[in-house]
PDBQT receptor file of N, H, CA, C and O in Angstrom, charges set to zero:
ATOM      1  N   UNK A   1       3.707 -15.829  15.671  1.00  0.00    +0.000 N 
ATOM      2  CA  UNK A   1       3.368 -14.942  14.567  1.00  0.00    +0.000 C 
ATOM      3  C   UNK A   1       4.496 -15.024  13.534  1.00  0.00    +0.000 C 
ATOM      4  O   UNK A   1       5.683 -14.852  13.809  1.00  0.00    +0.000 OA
ATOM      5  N   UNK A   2       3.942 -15.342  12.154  1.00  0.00    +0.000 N 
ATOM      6  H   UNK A   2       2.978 -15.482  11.931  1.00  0.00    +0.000 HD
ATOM      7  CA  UNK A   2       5.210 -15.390  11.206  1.00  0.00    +0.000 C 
ATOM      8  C   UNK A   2       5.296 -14.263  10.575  1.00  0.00    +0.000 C 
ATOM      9  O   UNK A   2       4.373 -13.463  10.729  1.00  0.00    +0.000 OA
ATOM     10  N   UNK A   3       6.271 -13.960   9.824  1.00  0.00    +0.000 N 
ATOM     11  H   UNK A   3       7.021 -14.609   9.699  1.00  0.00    +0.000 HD
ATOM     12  CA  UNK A   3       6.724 -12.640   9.205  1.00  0.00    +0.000 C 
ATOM     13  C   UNK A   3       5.365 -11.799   8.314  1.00  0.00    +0.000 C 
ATOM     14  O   UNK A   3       5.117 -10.597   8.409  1.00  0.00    +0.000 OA
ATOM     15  N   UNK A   4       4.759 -12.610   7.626  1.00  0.00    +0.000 N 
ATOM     16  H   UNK A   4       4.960 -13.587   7.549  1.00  0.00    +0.000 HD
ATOM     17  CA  UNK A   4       3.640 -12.288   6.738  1.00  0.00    +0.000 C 
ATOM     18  C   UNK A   4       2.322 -11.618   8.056  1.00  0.00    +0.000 C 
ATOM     19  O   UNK A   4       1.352 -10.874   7.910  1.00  0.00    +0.000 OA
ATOM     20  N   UNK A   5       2.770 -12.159   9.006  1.00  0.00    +0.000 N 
ATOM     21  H   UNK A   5       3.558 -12.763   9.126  1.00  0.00    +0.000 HD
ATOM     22  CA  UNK A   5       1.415 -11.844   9.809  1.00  0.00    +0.000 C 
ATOM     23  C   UNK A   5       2.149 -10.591  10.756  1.00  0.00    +0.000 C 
ATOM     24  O   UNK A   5       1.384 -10.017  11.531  1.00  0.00    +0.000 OA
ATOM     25  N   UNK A   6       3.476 -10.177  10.734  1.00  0.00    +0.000 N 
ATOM     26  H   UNK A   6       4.098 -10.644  10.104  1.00  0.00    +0.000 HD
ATOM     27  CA  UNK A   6       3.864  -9.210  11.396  1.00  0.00    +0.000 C 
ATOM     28  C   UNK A   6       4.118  -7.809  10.317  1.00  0.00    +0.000 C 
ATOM     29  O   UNK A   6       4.231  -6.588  10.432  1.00  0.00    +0.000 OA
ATOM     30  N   UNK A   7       4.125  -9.085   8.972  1.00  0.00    +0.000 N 
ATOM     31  H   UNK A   7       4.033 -10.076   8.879  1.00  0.00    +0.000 HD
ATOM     32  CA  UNK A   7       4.286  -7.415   7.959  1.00  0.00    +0.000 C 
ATOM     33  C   UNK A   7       2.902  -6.953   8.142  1.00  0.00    +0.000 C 
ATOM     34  O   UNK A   7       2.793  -5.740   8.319  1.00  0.00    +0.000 OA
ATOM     35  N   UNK A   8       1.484  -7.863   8.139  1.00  0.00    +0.000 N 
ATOM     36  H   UNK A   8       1.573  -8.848   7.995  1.00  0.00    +0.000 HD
ATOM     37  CA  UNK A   8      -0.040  -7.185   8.046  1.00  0.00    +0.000 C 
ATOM     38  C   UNK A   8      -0.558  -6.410   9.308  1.00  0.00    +0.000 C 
ATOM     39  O   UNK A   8      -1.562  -5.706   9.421  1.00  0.00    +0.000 OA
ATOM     40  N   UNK A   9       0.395  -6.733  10.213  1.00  0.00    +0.000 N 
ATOM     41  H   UNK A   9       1.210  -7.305  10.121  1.00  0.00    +0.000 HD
ATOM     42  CA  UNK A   9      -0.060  -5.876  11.319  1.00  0.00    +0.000 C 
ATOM     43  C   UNK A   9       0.844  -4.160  11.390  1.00  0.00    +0.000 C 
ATOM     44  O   UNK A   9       0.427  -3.144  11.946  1.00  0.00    +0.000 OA
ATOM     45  N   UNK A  10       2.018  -4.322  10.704  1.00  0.00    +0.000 N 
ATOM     46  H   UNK A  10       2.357  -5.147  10.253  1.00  0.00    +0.000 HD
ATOM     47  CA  UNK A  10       2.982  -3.321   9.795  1.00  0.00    +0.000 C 
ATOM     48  C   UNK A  10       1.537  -2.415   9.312  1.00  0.00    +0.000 C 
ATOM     49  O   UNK A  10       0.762  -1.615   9.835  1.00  0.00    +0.000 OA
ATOM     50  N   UNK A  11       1.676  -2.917   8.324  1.00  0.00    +0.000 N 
ATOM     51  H   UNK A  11       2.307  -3.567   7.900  1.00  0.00    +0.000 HD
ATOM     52  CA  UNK A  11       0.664  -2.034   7.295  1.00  0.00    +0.000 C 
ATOM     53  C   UNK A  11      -0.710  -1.324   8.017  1.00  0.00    +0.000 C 
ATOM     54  O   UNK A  11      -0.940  -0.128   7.840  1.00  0.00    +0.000 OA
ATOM     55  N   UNK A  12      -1.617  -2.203   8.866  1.00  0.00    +0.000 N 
ATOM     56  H   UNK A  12      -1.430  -3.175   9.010  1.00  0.00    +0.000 HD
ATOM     57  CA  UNK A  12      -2.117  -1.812   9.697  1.00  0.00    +0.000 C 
ATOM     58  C   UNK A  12      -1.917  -0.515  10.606  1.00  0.00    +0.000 C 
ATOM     59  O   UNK A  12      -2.499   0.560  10.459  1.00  0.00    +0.000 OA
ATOM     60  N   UNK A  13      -1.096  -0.801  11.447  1.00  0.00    +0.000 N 
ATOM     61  H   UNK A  13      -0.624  -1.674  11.566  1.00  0.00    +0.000 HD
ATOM     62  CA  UNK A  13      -0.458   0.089  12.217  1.00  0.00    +0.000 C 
ATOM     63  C   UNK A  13      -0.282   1.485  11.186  1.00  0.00    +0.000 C 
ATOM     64  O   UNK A  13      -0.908   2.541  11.089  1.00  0.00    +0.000 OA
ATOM     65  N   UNK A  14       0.668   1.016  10.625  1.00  0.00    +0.000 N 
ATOM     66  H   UNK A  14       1.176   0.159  10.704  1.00  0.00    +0.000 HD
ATOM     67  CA  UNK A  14       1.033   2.437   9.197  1.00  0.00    +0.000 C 
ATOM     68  C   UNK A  14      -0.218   3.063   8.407  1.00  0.00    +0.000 C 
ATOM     69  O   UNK A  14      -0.247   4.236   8.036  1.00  0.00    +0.000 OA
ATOM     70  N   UNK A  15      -1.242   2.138   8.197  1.00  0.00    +0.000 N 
ATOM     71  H   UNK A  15      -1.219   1.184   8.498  1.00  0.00    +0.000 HD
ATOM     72  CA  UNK A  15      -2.558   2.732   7.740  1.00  0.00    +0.000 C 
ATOM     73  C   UNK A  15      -3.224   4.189   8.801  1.00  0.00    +0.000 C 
ATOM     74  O   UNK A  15      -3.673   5.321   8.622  1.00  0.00    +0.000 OA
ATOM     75  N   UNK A  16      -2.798   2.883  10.380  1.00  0.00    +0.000 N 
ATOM     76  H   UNK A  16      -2.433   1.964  10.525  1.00  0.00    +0.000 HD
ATOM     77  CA  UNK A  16      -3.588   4.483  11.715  1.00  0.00    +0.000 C 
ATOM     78  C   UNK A  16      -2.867   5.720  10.784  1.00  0.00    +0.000 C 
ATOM     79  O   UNK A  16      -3.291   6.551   9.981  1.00  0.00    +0.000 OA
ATOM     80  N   UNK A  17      -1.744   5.419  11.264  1.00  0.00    +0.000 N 
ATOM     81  H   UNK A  17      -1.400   4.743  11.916  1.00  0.00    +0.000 HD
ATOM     82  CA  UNK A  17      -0.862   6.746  10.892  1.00  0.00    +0.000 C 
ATOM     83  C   UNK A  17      -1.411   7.848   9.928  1.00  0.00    +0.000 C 
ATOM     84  O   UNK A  17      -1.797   8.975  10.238  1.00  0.00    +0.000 OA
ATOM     85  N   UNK A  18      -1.360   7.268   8.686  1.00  0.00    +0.000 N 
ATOM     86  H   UNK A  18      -1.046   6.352   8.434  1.00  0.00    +0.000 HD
ATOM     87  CA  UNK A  18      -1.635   7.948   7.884  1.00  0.00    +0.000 C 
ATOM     88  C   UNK A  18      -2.966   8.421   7.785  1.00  0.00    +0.000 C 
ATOM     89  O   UNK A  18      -3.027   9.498   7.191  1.00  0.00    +0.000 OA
ATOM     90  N   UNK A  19      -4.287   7.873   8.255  1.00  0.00    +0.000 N 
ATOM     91  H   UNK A  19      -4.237   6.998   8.738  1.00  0.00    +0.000 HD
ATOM     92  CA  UNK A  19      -5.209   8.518   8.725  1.00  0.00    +0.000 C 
ATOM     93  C   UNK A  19      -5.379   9.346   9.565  1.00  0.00    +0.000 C 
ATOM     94  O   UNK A  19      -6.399  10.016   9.407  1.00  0.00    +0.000 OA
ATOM     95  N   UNK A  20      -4.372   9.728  10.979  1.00  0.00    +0.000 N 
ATOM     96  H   UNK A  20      -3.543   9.184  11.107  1.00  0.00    +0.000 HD
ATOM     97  CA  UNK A  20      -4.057  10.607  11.430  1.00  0.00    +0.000 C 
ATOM     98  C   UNK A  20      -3.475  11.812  10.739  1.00  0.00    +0.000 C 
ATOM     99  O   UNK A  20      -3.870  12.952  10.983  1.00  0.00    +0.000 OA
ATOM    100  N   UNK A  21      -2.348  11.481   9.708  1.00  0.00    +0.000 N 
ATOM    101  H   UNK A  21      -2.027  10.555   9.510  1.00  0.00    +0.000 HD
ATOM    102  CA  UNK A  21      -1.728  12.688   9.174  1.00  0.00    +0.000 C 
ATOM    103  C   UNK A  21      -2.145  12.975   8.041  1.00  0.00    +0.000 C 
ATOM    104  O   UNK A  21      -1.538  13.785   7.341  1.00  0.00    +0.000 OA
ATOM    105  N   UNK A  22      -3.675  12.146   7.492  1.00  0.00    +0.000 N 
ATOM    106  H   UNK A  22      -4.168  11.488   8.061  1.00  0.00    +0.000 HD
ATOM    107  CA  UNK A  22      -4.441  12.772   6.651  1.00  0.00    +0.000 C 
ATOM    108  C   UNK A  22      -4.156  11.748   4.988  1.00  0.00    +0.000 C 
ATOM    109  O   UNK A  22      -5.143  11.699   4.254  1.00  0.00    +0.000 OA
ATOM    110  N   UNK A  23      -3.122  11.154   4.595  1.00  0.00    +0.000 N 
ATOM    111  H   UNK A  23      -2.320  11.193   5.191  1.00  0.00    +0.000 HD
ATOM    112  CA  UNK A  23      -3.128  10.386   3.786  1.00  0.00    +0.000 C 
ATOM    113  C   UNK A  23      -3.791   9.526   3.327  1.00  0.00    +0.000 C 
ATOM    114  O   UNK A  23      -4.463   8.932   4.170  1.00  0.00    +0.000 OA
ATOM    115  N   UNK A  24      -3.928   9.097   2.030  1.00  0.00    +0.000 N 
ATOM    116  H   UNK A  24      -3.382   9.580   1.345  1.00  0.00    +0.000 HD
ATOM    117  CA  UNK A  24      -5.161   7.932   1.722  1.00  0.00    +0.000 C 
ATOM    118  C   UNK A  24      -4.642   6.623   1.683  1.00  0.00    +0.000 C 
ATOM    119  O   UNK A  24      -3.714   6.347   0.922  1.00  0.00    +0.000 OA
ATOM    120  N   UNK A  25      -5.137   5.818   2.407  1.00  0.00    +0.000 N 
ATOM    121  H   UNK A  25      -5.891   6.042   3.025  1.00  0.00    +0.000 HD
ATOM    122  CA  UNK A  25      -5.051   4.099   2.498  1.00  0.00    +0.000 C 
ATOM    123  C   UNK A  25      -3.878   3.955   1.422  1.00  0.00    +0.000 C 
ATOM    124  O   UNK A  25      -2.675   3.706   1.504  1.00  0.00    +0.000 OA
ATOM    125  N   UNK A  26      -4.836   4.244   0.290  1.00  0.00    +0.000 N 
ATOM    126  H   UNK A  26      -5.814   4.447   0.224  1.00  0.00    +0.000 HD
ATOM    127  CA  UNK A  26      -4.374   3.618  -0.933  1.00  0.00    +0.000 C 
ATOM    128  C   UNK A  26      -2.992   3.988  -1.287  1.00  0.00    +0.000 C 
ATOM    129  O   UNK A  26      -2.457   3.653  -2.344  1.00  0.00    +0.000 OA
ATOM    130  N   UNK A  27      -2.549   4.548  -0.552  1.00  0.00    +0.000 N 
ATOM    131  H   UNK A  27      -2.984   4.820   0.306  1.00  0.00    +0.000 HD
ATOM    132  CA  UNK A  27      -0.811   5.199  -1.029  1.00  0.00    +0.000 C 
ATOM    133  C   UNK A  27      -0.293   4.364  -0.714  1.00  0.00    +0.000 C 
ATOM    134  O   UNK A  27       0.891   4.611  -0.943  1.00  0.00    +0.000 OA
ATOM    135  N   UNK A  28      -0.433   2.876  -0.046  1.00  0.00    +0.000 N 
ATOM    136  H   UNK A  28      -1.395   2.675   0.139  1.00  0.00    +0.000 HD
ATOM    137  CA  UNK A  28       0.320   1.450   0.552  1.00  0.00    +0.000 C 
ATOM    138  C   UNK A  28      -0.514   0.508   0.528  1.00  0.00    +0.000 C 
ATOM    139  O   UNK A  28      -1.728   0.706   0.582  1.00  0.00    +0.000 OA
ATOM    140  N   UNK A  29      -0.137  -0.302   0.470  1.00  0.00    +0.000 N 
ATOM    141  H   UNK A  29       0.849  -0.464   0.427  1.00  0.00    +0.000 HD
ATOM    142  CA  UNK A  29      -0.624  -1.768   0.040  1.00  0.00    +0.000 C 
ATOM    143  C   UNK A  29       0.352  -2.938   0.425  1.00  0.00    +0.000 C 
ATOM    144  O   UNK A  29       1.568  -2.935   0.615  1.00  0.00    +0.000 OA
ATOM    145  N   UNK A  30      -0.431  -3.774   0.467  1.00  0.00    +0.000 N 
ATOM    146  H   UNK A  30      -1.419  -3.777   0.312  1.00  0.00    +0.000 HD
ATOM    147  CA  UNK A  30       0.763  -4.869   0.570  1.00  0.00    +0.000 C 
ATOM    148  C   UNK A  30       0.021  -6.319   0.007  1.00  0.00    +0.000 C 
ATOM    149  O   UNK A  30      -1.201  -6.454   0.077  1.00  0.00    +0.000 OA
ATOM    150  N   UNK A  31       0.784  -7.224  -0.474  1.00  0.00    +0.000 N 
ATOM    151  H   UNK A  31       1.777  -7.114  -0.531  1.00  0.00    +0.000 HD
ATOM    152  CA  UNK A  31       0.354  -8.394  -1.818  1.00  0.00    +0.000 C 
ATOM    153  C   UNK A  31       1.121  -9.340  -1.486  1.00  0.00    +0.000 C 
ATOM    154  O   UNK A  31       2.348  -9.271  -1.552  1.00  0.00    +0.000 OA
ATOM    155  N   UNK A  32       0.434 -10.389  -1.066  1.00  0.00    +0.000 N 
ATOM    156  H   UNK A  32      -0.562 -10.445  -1.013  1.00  0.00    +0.000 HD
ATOM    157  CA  UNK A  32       1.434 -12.100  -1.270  1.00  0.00    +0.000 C 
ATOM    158  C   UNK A  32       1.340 -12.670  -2.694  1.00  0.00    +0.000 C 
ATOM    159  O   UNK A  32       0.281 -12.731  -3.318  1.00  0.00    +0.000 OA
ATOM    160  N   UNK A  33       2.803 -13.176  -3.266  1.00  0.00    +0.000 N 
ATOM    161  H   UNK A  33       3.664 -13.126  -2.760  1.00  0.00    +0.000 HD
ATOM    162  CA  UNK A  33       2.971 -13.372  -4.313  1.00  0.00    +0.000 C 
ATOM    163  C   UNK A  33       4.233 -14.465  -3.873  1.00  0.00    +0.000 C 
ATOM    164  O   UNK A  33       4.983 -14.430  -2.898  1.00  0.00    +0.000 OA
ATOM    165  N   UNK A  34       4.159 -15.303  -4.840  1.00  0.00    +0.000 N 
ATOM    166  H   UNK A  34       3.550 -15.332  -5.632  1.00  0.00    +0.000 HD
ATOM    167  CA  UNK A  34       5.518 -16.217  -5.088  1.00  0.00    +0.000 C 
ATOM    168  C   UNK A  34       6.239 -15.873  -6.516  1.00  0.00    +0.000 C 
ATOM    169  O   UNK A  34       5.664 -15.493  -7.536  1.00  0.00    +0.000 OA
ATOM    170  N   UNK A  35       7.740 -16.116  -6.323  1.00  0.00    +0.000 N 
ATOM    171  H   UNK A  35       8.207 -16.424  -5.494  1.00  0.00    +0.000 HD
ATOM    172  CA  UNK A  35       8.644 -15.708  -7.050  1.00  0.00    +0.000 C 
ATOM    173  C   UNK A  35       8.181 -16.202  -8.465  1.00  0.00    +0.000 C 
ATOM    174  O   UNK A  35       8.707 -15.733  -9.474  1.00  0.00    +0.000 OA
ATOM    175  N   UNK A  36       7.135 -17.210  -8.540  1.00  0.00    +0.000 N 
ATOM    176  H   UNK A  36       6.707 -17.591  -7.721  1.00  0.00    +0.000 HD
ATOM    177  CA  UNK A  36       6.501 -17.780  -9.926  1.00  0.00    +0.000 C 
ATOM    178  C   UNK A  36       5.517 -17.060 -10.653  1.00  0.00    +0.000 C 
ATOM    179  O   UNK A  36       5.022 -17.428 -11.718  1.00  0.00    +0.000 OA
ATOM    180  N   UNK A  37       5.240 -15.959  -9.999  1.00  0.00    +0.000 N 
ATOM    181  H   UNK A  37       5.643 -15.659  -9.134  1.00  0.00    +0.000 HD
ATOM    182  CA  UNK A  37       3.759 -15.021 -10.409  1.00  0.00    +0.000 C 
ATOM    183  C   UNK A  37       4.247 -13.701 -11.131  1.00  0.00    +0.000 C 
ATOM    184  O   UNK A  37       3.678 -12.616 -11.004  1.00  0.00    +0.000 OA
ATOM    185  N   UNK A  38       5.209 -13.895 -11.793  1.00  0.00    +0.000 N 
ATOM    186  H   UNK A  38       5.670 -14.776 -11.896  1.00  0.00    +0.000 HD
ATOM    187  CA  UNK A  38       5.477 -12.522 -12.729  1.00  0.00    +0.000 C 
ATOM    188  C   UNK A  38       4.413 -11.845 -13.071  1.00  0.00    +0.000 C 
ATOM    189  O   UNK A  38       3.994 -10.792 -12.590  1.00  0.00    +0.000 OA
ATOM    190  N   UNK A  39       3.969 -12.513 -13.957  1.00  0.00    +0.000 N 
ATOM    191  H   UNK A  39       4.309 -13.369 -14.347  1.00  0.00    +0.000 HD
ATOM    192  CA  UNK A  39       2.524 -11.794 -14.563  1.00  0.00    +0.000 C 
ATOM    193  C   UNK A  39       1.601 -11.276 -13.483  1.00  0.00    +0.000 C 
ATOM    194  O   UNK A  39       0.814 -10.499 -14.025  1.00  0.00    +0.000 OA
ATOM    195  N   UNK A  40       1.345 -11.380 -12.114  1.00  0.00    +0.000 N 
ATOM    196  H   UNK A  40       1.984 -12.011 -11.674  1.00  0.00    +0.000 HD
ATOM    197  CA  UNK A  40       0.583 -10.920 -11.351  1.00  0.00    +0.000 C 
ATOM    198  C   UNK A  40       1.115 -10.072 -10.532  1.00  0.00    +0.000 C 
ATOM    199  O   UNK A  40       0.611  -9.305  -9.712  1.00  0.00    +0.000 OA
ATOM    200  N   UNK A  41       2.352 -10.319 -10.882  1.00  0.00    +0.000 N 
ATOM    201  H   UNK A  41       2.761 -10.942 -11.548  1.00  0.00    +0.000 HD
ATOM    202  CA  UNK A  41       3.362  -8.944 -10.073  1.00  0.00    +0.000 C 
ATOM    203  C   UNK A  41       3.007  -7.737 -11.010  1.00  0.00    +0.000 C 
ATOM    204  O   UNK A  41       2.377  -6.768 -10.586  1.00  0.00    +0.000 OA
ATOM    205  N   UNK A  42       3.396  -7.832 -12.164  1.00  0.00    +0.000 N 
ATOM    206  H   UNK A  42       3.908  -8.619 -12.508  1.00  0.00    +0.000 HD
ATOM    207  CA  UNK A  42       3.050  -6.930 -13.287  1.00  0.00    +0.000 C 
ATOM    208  C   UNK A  42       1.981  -6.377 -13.002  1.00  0.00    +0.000 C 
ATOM    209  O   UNK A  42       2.127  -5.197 -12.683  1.00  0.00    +0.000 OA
ATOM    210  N   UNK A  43       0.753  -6.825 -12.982  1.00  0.00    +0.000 N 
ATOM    211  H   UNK A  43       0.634  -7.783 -13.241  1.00  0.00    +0.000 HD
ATOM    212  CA  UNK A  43      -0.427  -6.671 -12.621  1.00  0.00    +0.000 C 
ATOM    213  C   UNK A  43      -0.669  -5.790 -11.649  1.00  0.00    +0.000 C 
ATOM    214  O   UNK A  43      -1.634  -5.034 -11.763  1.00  0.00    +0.000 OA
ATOM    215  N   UNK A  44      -0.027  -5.750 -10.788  1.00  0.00    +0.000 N 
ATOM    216  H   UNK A  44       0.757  -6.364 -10.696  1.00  0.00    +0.000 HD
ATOM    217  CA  UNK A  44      -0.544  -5.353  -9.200  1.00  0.00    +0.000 C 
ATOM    218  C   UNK A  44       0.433  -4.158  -9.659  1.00  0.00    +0.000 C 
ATOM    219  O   UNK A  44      -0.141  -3.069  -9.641  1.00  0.00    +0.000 OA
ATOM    220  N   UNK A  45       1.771  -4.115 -10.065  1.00  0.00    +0.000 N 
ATOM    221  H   UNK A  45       2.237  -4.999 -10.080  1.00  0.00    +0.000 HD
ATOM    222  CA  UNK A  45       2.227  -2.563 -10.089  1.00  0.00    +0.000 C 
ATOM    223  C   UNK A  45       1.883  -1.758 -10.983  1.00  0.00    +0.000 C 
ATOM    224  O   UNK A  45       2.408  -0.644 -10.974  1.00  0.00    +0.000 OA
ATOM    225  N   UNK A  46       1.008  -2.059 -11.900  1.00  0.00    +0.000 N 
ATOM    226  H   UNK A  46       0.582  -2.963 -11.907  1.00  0.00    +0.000 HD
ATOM    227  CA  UNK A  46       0.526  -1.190 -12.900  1.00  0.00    +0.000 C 
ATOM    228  C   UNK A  46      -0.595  -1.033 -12.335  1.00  0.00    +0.000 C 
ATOM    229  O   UNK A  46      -0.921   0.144 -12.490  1.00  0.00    +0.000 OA
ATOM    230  N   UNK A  47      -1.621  -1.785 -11.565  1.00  0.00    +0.000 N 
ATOM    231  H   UNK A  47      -1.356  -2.741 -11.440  1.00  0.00    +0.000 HD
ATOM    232  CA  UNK A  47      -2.692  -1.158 -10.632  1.00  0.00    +0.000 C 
ATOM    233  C   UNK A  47      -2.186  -0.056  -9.869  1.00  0.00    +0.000 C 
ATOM    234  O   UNK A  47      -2.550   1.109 -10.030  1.00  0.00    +0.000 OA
ATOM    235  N   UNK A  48      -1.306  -0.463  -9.001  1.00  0.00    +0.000 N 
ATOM    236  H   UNK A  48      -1.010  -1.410  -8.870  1.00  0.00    +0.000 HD
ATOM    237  CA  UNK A  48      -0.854   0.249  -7.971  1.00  0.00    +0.000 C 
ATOM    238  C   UNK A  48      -0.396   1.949  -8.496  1.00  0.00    +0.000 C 
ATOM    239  O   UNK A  48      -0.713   2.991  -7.923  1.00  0.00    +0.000 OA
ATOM    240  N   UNK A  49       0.549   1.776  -9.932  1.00  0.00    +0.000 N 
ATOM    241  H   UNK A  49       0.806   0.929 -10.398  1.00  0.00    +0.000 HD
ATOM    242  CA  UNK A  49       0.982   2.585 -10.341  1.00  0.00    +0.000 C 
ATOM    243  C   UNK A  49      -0.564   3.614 -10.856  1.00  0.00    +0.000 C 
ATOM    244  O   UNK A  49      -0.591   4.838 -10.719  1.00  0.00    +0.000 OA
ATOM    245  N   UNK A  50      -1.401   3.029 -11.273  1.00  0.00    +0.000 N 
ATOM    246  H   UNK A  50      -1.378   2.035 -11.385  1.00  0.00    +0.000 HD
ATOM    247  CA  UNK A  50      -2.537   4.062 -11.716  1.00  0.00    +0.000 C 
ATOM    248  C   UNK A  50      -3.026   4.829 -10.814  1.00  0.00    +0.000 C 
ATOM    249  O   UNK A  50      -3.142   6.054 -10.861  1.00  0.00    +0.000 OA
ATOM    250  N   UNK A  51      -3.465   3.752  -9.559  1.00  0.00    +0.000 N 
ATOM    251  H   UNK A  51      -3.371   2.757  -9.521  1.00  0.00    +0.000 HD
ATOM    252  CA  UNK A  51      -4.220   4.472  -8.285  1.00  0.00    +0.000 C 
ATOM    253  C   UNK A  51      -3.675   5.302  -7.690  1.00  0.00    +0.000 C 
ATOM    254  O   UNK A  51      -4.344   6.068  -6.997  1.00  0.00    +0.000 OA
ATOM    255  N   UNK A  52      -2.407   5.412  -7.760  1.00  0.00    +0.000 N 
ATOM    256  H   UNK A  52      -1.864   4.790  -8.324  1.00  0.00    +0.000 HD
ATOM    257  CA  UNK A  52      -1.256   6.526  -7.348  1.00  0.00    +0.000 C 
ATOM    258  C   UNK A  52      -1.587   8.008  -7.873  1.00  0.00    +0.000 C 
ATOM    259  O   UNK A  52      -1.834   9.057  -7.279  1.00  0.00    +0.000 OA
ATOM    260  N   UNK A  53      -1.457   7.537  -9.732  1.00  0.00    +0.000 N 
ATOM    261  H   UNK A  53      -1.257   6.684 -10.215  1.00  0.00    +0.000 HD
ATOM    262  CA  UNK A  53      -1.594   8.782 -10.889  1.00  0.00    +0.000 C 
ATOM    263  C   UNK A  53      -3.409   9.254 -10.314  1.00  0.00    +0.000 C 
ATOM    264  O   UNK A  53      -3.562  10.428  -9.977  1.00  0.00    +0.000 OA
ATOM    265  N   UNK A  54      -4.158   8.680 -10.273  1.00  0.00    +0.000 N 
ATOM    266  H   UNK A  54      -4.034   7.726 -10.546  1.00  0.00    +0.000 HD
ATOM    267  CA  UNK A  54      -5.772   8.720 -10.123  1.00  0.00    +0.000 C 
ATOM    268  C   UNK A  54      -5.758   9.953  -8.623  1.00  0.00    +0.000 C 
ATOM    269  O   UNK A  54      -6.020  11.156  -8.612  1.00  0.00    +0.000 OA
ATOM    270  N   UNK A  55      -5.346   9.039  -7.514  1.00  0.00    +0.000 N 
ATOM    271  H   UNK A  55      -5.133   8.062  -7.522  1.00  0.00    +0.000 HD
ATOM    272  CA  UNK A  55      -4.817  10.348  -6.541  1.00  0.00    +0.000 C 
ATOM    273  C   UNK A  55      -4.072  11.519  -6.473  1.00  0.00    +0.000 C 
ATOM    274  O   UNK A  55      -3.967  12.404  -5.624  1.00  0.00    +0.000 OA
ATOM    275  N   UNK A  56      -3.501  11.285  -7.734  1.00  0.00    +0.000 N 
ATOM    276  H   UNK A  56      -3.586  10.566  -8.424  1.00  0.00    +0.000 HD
ATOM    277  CA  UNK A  56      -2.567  13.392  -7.563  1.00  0.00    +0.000 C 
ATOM    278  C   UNK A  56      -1.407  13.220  -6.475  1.00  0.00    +0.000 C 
ATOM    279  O   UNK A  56      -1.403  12.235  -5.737  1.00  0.00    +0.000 OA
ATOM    280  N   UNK A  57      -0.601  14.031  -6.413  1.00  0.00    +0.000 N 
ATOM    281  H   UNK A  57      -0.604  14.831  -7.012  1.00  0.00    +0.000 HD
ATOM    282  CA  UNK A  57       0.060  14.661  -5.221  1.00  0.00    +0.000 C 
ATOM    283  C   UNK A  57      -0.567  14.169  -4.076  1.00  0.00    +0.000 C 
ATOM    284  O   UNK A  57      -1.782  14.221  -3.883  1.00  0.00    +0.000 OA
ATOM    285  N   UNK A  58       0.302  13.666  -3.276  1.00  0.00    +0.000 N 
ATOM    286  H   UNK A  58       1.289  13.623  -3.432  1.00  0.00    +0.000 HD
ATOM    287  CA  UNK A  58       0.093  13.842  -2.113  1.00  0.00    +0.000 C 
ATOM    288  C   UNK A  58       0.112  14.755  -0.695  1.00  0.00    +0.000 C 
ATOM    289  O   UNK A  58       1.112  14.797   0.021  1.00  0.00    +0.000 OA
ATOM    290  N   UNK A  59      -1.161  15.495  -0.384  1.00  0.00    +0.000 N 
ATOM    291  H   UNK A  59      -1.974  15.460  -0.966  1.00  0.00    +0.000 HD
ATOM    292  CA  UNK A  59      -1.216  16.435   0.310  1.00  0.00    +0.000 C 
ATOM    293  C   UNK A  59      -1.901  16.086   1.731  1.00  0.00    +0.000 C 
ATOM    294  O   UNK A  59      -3.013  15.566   1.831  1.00  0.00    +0.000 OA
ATOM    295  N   UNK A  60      -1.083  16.444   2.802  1.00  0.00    +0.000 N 
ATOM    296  H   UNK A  60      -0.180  16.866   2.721  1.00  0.00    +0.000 HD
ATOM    297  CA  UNK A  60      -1.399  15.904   4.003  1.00  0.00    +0.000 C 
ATOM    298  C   UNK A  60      -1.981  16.718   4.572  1.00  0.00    +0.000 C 
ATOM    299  O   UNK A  60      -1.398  17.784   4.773  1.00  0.00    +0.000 OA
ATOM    300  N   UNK A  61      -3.687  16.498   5.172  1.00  0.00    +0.000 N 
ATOM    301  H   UNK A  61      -4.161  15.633   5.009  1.00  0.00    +0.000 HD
ATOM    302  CA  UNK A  61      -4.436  17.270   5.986  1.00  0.00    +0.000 C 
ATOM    303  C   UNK A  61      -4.009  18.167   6.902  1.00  0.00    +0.000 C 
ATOM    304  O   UNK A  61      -4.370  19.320   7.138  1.00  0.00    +0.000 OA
ATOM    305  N   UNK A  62      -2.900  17.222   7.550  1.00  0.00    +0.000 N 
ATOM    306  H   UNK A  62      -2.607  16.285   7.358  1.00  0.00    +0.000 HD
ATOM    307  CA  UNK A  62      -2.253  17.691   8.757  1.00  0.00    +0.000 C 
ATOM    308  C   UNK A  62      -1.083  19.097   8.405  1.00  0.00    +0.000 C 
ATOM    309  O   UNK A  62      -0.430  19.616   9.310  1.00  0.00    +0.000 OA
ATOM    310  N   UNK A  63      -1.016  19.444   7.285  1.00  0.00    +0.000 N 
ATOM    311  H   UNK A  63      -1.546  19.023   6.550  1.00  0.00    +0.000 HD
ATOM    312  CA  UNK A  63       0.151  20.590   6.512  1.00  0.00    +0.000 C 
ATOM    313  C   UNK A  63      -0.247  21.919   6.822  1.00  0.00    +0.000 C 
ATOM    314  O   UNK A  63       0.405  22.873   6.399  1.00  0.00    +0.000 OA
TER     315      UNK A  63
């Protein structure tokens, strides 16, 4: 298993979690990119950054 396939099982794992303690998916993510893809880096954190603003506060079921 290489690093990329131990970070997706990471995120995985961390997804249970947060469905247990009530959080939405979407508060983590994870993106393969090479150091040549500026523009799609850009891309993905200004997505990322909206879907964040679109969700509000984060309030855990479990509180």
């Amino acid at each position: 298993m290489d690093g990329n396939e131990k970070a997706q099982n990471a995120i995985r794992m961390t997804w249970e979690l947060m469905d247990i303690l009530g959080f939405e998916r979407e508060r983590l993510g994870m993106e393969w990119l090479s150091a040549s893809e500026s523009t799609k880096f850009v891309q993905i954190i200004k997505g990322f950054t909206e879907t964040i603003y679109k969700l509000g506060p984060s309030i855990s079921k479990a509180a």
